[in-house]
C-alpha positions as CSV (number, residue, x, y, z in Angstrom):
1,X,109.8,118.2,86.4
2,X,112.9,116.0,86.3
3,X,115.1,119.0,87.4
4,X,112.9,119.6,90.6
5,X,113.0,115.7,91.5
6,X,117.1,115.7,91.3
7,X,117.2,118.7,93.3
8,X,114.8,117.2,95.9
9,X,116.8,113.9,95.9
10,X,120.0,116.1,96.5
11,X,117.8,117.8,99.3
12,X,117.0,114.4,100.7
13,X,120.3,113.0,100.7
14,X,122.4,116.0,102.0
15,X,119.9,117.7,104.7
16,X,118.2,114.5,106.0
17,X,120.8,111.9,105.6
18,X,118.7,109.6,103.5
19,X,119.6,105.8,103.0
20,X,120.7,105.0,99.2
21,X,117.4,102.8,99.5
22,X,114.9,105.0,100.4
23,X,116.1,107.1,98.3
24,X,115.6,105.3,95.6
25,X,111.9,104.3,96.8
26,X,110.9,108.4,96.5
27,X,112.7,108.9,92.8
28,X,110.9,105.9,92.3
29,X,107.3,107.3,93.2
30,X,107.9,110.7,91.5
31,X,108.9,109.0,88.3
32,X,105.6,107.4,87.9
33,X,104.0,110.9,89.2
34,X,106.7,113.0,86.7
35,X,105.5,110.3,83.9
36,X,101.3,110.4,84.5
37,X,101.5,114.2,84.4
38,X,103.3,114.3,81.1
39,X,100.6,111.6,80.1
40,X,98.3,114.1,80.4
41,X,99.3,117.1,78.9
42,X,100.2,118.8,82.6
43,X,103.8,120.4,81.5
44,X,103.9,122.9,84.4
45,X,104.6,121.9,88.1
46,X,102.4,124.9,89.2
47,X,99.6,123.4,87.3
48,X,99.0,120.8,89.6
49,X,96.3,121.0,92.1
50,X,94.6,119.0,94.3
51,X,92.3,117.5,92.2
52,X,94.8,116.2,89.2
53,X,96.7,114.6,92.7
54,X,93.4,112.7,93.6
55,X,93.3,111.4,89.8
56,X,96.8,110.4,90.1
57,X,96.1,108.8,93.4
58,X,92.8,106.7,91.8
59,X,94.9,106.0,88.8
60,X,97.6,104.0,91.2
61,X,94.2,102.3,93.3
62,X,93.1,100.9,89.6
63,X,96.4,99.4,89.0
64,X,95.9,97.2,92.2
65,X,98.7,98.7,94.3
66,X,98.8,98.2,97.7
67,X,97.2,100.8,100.5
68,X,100.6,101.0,102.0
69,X,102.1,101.6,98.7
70,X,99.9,104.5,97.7
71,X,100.0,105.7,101.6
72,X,103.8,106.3,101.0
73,X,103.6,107.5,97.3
74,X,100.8,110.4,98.8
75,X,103.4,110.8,101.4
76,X,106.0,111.4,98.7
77,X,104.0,113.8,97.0
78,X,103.1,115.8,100.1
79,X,106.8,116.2,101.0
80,X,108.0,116.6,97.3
81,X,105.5,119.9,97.1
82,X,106.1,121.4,100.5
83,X,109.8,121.3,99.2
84,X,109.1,123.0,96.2
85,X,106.6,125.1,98.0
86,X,109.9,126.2,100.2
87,X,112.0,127.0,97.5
88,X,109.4,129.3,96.2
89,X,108.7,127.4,92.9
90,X,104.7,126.8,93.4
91,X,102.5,128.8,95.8
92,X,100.5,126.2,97.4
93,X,101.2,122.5,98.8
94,X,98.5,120.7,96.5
95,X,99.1,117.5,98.7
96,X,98.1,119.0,101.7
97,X,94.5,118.0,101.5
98,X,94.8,114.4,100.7
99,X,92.6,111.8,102.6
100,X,95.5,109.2,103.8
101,X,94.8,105.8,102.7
102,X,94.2,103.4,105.7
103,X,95.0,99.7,104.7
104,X,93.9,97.1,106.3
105,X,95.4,96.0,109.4
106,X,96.9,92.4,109.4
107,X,95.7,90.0,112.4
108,X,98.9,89.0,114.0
109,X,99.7,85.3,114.0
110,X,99.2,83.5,117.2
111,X,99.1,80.0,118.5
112,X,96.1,78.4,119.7
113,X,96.5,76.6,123.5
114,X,96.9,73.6,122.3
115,X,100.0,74.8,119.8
116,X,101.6,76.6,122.6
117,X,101.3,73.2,125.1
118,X,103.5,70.9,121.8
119,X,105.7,73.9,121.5
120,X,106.2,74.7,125.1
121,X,106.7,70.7,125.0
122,X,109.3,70.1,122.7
123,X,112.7,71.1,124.4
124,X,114.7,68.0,126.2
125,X,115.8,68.0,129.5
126,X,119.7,69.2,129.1
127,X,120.1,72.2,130.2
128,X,119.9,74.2,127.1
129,X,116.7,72.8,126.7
130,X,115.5,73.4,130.1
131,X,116.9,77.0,129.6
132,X,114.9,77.2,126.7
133,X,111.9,76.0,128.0
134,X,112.2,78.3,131.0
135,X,112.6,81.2,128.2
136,X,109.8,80.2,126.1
137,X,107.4,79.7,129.2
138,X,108.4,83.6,130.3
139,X,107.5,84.7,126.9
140,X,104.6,82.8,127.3
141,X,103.8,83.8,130.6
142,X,104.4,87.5,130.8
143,X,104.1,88.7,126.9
144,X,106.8,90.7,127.3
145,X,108.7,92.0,123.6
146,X,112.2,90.5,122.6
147,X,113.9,93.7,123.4
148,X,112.5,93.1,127.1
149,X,113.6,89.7,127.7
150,X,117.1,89.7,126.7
151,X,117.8,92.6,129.1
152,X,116.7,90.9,131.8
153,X,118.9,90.6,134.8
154,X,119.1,88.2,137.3
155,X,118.5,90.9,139.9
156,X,114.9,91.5,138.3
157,X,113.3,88.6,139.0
158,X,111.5,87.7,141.9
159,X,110.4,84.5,142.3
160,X,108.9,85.0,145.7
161,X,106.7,87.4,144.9
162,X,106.4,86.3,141.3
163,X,107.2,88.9,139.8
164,X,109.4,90.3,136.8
165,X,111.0,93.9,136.7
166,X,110.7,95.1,132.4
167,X,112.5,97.7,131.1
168,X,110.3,98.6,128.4
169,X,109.8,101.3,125.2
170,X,111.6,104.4,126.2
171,X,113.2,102.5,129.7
172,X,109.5,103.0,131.1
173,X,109.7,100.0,133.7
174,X,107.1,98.2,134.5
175,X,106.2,94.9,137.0
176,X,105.3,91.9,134.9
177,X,103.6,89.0,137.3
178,X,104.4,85.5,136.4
179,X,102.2,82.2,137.5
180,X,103.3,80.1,140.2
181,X,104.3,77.0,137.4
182,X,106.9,79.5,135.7
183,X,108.3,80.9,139.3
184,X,109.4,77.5,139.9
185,X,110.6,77.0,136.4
186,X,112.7,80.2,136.8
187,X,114.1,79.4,140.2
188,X,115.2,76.1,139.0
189,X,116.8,77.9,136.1
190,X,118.8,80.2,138.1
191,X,119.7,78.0,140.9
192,X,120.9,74.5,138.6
193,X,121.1,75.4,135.5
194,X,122.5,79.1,135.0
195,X,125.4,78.6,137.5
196,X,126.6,76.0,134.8
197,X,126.3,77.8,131.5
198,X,127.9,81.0,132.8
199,X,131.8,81.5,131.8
200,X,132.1,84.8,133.8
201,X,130.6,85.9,137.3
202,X,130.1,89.3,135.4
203,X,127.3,88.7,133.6
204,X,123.6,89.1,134.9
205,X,121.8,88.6,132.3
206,X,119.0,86.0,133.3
207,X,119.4,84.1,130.1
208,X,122.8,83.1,129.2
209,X,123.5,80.9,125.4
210,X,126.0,78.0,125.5
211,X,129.1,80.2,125.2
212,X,128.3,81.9,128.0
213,X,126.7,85.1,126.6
214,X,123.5,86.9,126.7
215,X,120.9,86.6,123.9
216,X,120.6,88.6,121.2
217,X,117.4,89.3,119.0
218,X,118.9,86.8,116.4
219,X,120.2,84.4,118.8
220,X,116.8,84.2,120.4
221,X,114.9,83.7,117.1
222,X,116.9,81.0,116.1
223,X,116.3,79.4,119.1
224,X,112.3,79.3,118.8
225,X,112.8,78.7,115.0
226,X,114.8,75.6,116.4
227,X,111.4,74.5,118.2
228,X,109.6,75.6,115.6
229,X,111.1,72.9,113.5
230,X,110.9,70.6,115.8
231,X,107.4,71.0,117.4
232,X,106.0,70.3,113.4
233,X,103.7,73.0,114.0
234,X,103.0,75.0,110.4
235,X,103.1,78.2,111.2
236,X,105.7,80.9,111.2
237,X,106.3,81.2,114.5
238,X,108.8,83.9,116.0
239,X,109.4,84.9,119.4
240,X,106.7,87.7,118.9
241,X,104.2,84.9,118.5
242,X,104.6,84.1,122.2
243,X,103.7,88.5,122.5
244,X,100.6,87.6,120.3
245,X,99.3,84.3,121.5
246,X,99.7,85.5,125.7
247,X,97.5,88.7,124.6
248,X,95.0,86.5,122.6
249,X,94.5,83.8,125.4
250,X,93.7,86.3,128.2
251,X,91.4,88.1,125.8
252,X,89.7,85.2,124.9
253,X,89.2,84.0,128.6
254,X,87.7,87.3,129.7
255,X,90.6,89.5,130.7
256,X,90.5,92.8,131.1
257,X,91.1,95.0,127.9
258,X,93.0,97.4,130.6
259,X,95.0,94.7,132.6
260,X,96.1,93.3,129.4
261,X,97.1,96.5,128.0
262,X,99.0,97.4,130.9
263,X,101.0,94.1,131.2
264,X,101.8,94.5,127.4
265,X,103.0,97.8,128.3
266,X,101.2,99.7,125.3
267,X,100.5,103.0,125.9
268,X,97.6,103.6,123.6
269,X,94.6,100.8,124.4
270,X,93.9,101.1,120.4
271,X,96.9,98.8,120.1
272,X,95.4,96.7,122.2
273,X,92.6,96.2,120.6
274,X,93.7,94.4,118.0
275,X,93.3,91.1,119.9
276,X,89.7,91.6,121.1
277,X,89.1,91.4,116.9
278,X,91.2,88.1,116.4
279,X,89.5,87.1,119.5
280,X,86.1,88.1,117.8
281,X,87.1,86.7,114.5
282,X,87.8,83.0,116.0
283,X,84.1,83.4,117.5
284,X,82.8,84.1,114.1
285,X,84.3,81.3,111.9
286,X,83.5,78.6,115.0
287,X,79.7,79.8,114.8
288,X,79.9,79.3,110.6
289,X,81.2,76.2,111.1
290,X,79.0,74.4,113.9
291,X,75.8,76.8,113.3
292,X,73.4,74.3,111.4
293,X,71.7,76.6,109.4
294,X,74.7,77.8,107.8
């Protein structure tokens, strides 16, 4: 057994260009898998059938791993057979037939309105801070992703019309609408404010940091972990919080599963739909509380 692990790791690392770390994460699940078939008296690769899998499989549930460890450990074991399936050693894929294991999907973390009004209320009036409370209100206001915002140009907004232009997932560009309170905030931006951060007339990026620059990803979440701090709001709030709390609020006010799912920009609804169940869940811990016949 140990042989046809090394030579699968070898396979791994020289025909898929494998990290160091994941490889280490599949030796790691076939140990266990090499050592709970030698546990049990099954010497012979080609002895192993679908069956001594599932009892492998409910032998890691009772040990109280994870779902999404034992989804990537049946993973493992799927891919480790069809290898040695390829090389001729066994003449079936055992793993073939295995039920994947479906954890539980975490609710994502979100601010309620009156979070987002002390967060959306904490920067000062310099101009970093009104730059940051213009970049927090877009977040807020369009639930665009991180990625989005900090390609962003100057030449896709429109204030006018109140609109952004998105480049999203896989450059699919799409028209984001912004309220009337965050047009203004956005023309005062780019009219007072961005004028005097900028060091070069080159850059059109819409945002633009102290030195000058566009925002990265880190640079942004510093920035809201800044606010974060400083708002004394207790939860872990990233910039895909705003993402999270825009979807959540327009759900929970009656919008549109559809107009929602098209201003996030998702292209399955299903991922969508996750915030109709936070949106549910809130309902069904407020009618525990306040029901009286609890």
């Amino acid at each position: 057994m140990d042989v046809y692990v090394d030579e699968y790791i070898t396979f791994l690392k020289i025909e898929k260009g494998l990290s160091t770390a994941s490889l280490n994460s599949y030796r790691q699940d076939l140990k266990h898998y090499s050592t709970y078939l030698a546990d049990n008296e099954i010497r012979s690769i080609d002895k192993v059938d679908t069956e001594v899998l599932i009892q492998f499989i409910k032998f890691l549930t009772e040990k109280s791993l994870s779902p999404k460890t034992i989804s990537r450990t049946q993973s493992t074991l799927r891919n480790f057979h069809q290898f040695l399936l390829n090389q001729n050693i066994i003449d079936m894929n055992p793993a073939i037939k295995l039920t994947a294991v479906r954890g539980e999907k975490k609710l994502p973390e979100y601010l309620t309105i009156e979070e987002m009004e002390i967060l959306l209320g904490t920067p000062d009036n310099s101009l970093a801070g009104i730059r940051d409370s213009t970049l927090m209100e877009v977040l807020y206001a369009s639930g665009i992703r991180v990625s989005e915002l900090i390609s962003i140009k100057k030449a896709d907004v429109n204030t006018e019309m109140g609109f952004i232009r998105v480049s999203g997932k896989g450059s699919k560009e799409r028209i984001v609408p912004i309220t009337d309170f965050v047009a203004k905030k956005l023309n005062h931006y780019i009219i007072e404010v961005r004028p005097q951060l900028l060091k070069s007339d080159d850059n059109e990026d819409l945002f633009i940091t102290n030195r000058g620059r566009g925002f990265t990803r880190q640079g942004l979440w510093k920035t809201i972990k800044k606010y974060e701090l400083l708002s004394g709001i207790r939860k872990n709030i990233t910039p895909h919080t705003f993402r999270h709390s825009f979807a959540t609020h327009l759900i929970e006010n009656g919008a549109d599963l559809r107009a929602v799912q098209e201003m996030l920009g998702h292209s399955d609804i299903s991922t969508t739909q996750i915030y109709t169940q936070i949106s549910t869940t809130k309902i069904r811990e407020m009618y525990k509380q306040f029901h009286p016949r609890k």
